[in-house]
C-alpha positions as CSV (number, residue, x, y, z in Angstrom):
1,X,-45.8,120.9,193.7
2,X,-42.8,122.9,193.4
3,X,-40.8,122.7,189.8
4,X,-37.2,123.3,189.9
5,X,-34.6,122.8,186.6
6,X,-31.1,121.9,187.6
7,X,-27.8,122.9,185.8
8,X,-24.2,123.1,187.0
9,X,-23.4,125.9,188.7
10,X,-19.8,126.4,187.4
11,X,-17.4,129.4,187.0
12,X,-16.9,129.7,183.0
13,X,-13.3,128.5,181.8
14,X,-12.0,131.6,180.6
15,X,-13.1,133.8,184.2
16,X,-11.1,133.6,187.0
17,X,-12.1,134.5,190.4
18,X,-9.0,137.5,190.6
19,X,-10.8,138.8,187.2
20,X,-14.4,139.4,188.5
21,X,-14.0,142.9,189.0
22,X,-16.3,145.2,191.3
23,X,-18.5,147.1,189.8
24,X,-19.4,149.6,193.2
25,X,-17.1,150.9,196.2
26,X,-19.4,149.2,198.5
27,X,-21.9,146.5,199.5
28,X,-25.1,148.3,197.5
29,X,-28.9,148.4,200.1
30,X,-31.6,147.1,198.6
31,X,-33.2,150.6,197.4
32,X,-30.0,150.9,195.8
33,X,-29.8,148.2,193.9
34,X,-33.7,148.5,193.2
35,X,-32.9,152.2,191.6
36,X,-30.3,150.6,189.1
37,X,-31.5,150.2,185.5
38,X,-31.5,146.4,183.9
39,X,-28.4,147.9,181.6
40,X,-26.6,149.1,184.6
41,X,-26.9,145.2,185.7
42,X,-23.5,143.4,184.8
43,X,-25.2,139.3,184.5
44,X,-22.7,137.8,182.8
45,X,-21.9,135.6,185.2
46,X,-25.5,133.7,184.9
47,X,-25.5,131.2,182.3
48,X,-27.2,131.2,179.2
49,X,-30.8,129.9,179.5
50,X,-31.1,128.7,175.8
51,X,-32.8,125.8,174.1
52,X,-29.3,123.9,174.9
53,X,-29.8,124.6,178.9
54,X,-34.1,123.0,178.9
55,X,-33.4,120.4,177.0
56,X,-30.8,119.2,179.4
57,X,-33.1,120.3,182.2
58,X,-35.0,118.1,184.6
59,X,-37.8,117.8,187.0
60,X,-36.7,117.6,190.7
61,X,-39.4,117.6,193.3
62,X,-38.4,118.5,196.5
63,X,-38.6,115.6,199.4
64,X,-41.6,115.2,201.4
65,X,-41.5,115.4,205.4
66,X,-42.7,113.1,207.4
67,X,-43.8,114.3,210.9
68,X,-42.2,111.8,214.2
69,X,-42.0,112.1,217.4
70,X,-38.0,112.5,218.4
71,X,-36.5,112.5,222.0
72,X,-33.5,115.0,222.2
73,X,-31.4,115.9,224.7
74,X,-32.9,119.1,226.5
75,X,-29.2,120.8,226.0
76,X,-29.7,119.6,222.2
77,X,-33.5,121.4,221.5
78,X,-32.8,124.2,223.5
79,X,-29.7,125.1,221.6
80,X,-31.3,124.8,218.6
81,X,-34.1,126.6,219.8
82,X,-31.4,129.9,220.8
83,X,-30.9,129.9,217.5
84,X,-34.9,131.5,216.8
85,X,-37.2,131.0,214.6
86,X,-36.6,127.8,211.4
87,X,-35.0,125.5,214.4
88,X,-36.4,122.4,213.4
89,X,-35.4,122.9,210.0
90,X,-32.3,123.4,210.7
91,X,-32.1,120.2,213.0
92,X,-33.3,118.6,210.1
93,X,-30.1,120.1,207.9
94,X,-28.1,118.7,210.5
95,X,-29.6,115.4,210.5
96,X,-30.2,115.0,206.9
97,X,-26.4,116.2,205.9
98,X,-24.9,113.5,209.0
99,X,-27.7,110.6,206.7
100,X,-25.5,111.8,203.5
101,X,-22.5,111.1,204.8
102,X,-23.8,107.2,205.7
103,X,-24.6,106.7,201.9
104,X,-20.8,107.2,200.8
Protein backbone atom coordinates (compact mmCIF):
# COMPACT_ATOMS: atom_id res chain seq x y z
CA UNK A 1 0.00 0.00 0.00
CA UNK A 2 1.47 3.13 -1.23
CA UNK A 3 0.99 6.45 1.23
CA UNK A 4 1.02 9.65 -0.49
CA UNK A 5 0.11 13.33 1.50
CA UNK A 6 -1.35 15.89 -0.82
CA UNK A 7 -0.89 19.74 -0.74
CA UNK A 8 -1.45 22.48 -3.31
CA UNK A 9 1.12 22.87 -5.47
CA UNK A 10 1.10 26.69 -5.91
CA UNK A 11 3.61 29.38 -6.90
CA UNK A 12 3.99 31.62 -3.55
CA UNK A 13 2.21 35.12 -3.83
CA UNK A 14 5.06 37.30 -3.68
CA UNK A 15 7.24 35.09 -6.65
CA UNK A 16 6.59 35.62 -10.03
CA UNK A 17 7.53 33.36 -12.70
CA UNK A 18 9.95 36.42 -14.55
CA UNK A 19 11.72 36.48 -10.89
CA UNK A 20 12.84 32.83 -10.65
CA UNK A 21 16.17 33.43 -11.64
CA UNK A 22 18.73 30.77 -12.95
CA UNK A 23 21.12 29.75 -10.95
CA UNK A 24 23.54 27.78 -13.84
CA UNK A 25 24.34 28.74 -17.64
CA UNK A 26 22.95 25.47 -18.63
CA UNK A 27 20.74 22.39 -18.18
CA UNK A 28 23.18 20.66 -15.23
CA UNK A 29 23.79 16.12 -15.96
CA UNK A 30 23.10 14.25 -13.27
CA UNK A 31 26.83 13.81 -12.00
CA UNK A 32 26.62 17.42 -11.95
CA UNK A 33 23.98 17.99 -9.99
CA UNK A 34 25.05 14.96 -7.73
CA UNK A 35 28.57 16.89 -7.05
CA UNK A 36 26.67 20.01 -5.67
CA UNK A 37 26.60 20.44 -1.90
CA UNK A 38 22.95 20.61 -0.01
CA UNK A 39 23.93 24.59 0.49
CA UNK A 40 24.66 25.01 -3.04
CA UNK A 41 20.87 23.71 -3.51
CA UNK A 42 18.53 26.88 -3.93
CA UNK A 43 14.84 24.98 -2.46
CA UNK A 44 12.94 27.72 -1.78
CA UNK A 45 10.52 27.07 -4.10
CA UNK A 46 9.30 23.71 -2.10
CA UNK A 47 7.01 24.45 0.53
CA UNK A 48 7.37 24.29 4.02
CA UNK A 49 6.73 20.79 5.44
CA UNK A 50 5.71 22.01 9.06
CA UNK A 51 3.31 20.82 11.64
CA UNK A 52 0.74 23.23 9.61
CA UNK A 53 1.35 21.21 6.18
CA UNK A 54 0.57 17.13 8.17
CA UNK A 55 -2.08 18.19 9.91
CA UNK A 56 -3.74 19.31 6.75
CA UNK A 57 -2.42 16.21 5.03
CA UNK A 58 -4.29 13.23 3.96
CA UNK A 59 -4.22 9.60 3.00
CA UNK A 60 -4.77 8.96 -0.75
CA UNK A 61 -4.40 5.36 -1.98
CA UNK A 62 -3.80 5.01 -5.42
CA UNK A 63 -6.74 3.17 -7.61
CA UNK A 64 -6.66 -0.37 -8.09
CA UNK A 65 -6.64 -2.02 -11.79
CA UNK A 66 -8.73 -4.28 -12.77
CA UNK A 67 -7.54 -6.62 -15.54
CA UNK A 68 -10.40 -6.94 -19.00
CA UNK A 69 -10.25 -8.13 -21.96
CA UNK A 70 -10.66 -4.94 -24.56
CA UNK A 71 -11.01 -5.18 -28.48
CA UNK A 72 -9.11 -2.26 -30.14
CA UNK A 73 -8.64 -1.37 -33.42
CA UNK A 74 -5.31 -2.98 -34.77
CA UNK A 75 -4.34 0.77 -36.12
CA UNK A 76 -5.28 1.75 -32.32
CA UNK A 77 -2.76 -1.05 -30.24
CA UNK A 78 -0.26 -0.83 -32.68
CA UNK A 79 0.18 2.85 -32.38
CA UNK A 80 0.31 2.66 -28.93
CA UNK A 81 2.53 -0.08 -29.11
CA UNK A 82 5.25 2.35 -31.45
CA UNK A 83 5.26 4.19 -28.67
CA UNK A 84 7.55 1.19 -26.63
CA UNK A 85 7.55 0.05 -23.59
CA UNK A 86 4.43 1.48 -20.61
CA UNK A 87 1.79 1.34 -23.68
CA UNK A 88 -0.96 0.01 -21.84
CA UNK A 89 -0.51 2.46 -19.28
CA UNK A 90 -0.56 5.03 -21.24
CA UNK A 91 -3.87 3.73 -23.04
CA UNK A 92 -5.14 3.70 -19.75
CA UNK A 93 -4.15 7.72 -19.33
CA UNK A 94 -5.93 8.20 -22.39
CA UNK A 95 -8.96 6.34 -21.31
CA UNK A 96 -9.09 7.35 -17.77
CA UNK A 97 -8.57 11.26 -18.64
CA UNK A 98 -11.56 10.94 -21.75
CA UNK A 99 -13.82 9.03 -18.22
CA UNK A 100 -12.92 12.49 -16.35
CA UNK A 101 -14.19 14.52 -18.68
CA UNK A 102 -17.84 12.44 -18.60
CA UNK A 103 -18.00 13.27 -14.75
CA UNK A 104 -18.16 17.26 -15.39
Amino acid sequence: MAIFASYPLVRPRDVKENDMQKRYERELDPTELASLSDEDIDTSDIPNLDEDFWAKSTIVEPEGTEQITLRVKRSVLQAFRETGKGYQTRMNAVLESYARTLKK
